[in-house]
N, C-alpha and C positions, 0 to 999 in steps of 0.2 A: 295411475298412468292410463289404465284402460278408460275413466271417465272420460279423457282427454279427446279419444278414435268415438270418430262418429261410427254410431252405427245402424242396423238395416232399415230403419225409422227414424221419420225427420224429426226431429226432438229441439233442435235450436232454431229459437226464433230469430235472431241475427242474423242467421246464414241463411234462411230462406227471403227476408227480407234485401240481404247484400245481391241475392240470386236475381230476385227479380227487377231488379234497380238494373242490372246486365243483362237480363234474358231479353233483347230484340228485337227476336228474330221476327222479318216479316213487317219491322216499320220502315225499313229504307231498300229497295231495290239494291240501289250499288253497294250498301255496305251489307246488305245481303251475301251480295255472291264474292265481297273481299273477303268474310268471316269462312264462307263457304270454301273458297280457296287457300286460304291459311289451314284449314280443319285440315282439308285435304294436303298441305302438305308436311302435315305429321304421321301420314300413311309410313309406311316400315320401306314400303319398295322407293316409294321415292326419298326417305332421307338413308335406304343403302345408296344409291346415285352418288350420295356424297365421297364415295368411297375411288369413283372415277377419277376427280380433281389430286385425290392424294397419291394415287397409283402413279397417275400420269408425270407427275412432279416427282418420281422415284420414292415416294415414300411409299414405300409396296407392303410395309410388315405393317406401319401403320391402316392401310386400309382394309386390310384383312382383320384387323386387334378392332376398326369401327363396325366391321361385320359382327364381328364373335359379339362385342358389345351391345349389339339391337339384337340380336336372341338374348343373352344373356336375360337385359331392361325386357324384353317383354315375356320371358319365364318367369319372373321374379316378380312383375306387374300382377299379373295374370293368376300364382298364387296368392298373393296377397288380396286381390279379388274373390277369390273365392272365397278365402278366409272371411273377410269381411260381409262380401253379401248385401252391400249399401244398394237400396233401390237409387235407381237415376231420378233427377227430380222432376222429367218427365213424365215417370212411372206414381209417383209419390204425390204431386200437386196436380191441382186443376188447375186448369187457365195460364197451361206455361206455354210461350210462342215459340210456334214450330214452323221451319221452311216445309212446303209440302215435298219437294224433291229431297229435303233430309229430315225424314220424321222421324219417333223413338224408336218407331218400329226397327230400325236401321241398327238401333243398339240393343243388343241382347247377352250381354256382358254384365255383371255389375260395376256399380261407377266407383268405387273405391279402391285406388288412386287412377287418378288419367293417364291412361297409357298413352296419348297423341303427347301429353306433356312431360311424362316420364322420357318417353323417346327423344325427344327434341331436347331435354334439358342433358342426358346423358351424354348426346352427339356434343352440345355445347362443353361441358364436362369435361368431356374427354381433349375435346380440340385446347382447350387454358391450357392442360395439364402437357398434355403429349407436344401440342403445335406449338402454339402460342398464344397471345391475347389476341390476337388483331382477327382471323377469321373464327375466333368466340365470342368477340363480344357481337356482330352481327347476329350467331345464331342464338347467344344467347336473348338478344331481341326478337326475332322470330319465335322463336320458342317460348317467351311471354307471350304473342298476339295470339298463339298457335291453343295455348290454354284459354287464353282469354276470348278466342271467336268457339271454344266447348261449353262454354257458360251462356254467353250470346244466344249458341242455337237450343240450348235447351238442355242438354245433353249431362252436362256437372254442374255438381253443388264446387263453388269456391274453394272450400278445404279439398275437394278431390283432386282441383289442380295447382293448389299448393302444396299436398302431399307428394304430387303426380313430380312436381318442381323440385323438390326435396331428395326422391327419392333417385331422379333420372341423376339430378349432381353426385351427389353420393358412388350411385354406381359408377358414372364414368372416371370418378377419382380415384376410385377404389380402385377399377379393372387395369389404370393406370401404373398404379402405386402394385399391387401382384404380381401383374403377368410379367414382370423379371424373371419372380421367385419361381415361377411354375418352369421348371427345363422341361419338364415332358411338352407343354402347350408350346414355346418358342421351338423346340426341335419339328414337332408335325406342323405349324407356322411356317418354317422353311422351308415346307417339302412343298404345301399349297402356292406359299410364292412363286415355289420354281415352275413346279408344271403349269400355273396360271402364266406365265412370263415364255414358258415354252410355249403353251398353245398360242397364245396373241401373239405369238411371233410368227410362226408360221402362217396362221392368221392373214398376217399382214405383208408374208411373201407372196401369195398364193393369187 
């Protein structure tokens, strides 16, 4: 099982080969800064945002259950990073293309699994299970571009954001499939609904 986890050295020829056949960055302008803006929107603040659309449409426990879920994916991300230890393949190779406004130096993490793909596959995740198909299957589209512009700029090896894929579904099916079980989390859930629902109301007398 462990042969299977890459780790802190690049050891397979395949996957630095499949890298650089993706890595781009820096031959097209516009598909530059589309890569650049997909990366960026697997930031945590902006797919919390997603959580406005569900409030608003009264699903209020639901978008508090997509908050708890992006801590959740990036505690879980984050140890699993440590554990692993994978240099980025910026770090590791020579002559991988980098945008000079998004260089390695930007990542100081290690790359094992993708957190911008974890997050994004989670949200997607969660939305099949909890929402529906229809507003997942879009992110779950973004949320492929979203790994796949992490490869692009240099940043992941492949398997990191197919683990990062792996691991984001997982969790949001799982946080799905639990947070019934949990009364202690649904009771303090209620309590955050209400006084979030009180203050925007007031808010919005004022």
């Amino acid at each position: 099982m462990l042969a299977l986890l890459p780790s802190a050295s690049v050891s397979w020829a395949w996957e630095e080969e499949l890298f650089r056949a993706l890595n781009k960055a820096g031959a097209d302008p516009i598909l530059d800064a589309a890569m650049f803006v997909l990366t960026t929107l697997g930031l945590p603040f902006l797919l919390a945002l997603l959580a406005v659309p569900l409030w608003a449409r009264g699903k209020r426990e639901a978008a508090v259950d997509l908050l708890v879920l992006l801590v959740v994916t990036m505690l879980v991300t984050d140890a699993i990073k440590i554990l692993m230890a994978r240099e980025r393949p910026c770090d590791a190779l020579s002559g991988v293309h980098l945008l000079s406004y998004y260089p390695c130096a930007a990542e100081v993490d290690p790359a094992f699994p993708s957190g911008h793909t974890s997050r994004a596959f989670a949200v997607a995740g969660f939305l099949l299970v909890r929402i529906s198909w229809r507003p997942a299957a879009p992110m779950a589209v973004l949320a492929s571009l979203i790994g796949l512009s992490r490869i692009y700029l240099g940043v992941h090896w492949p398997t990191d954001v197919v683990a990062g894929a792996g691991l984001g579904i997982v969790l949001g099916i799982l946080f799905v499939v639990l947070e019934p079980r949990v009364r202690r989390y649904g009771r303090v859930r209620a309590v955050v609904v209400k006084t979030l629902g009180d203050v925007l109301g007031r808010l919005r007398r004022t």
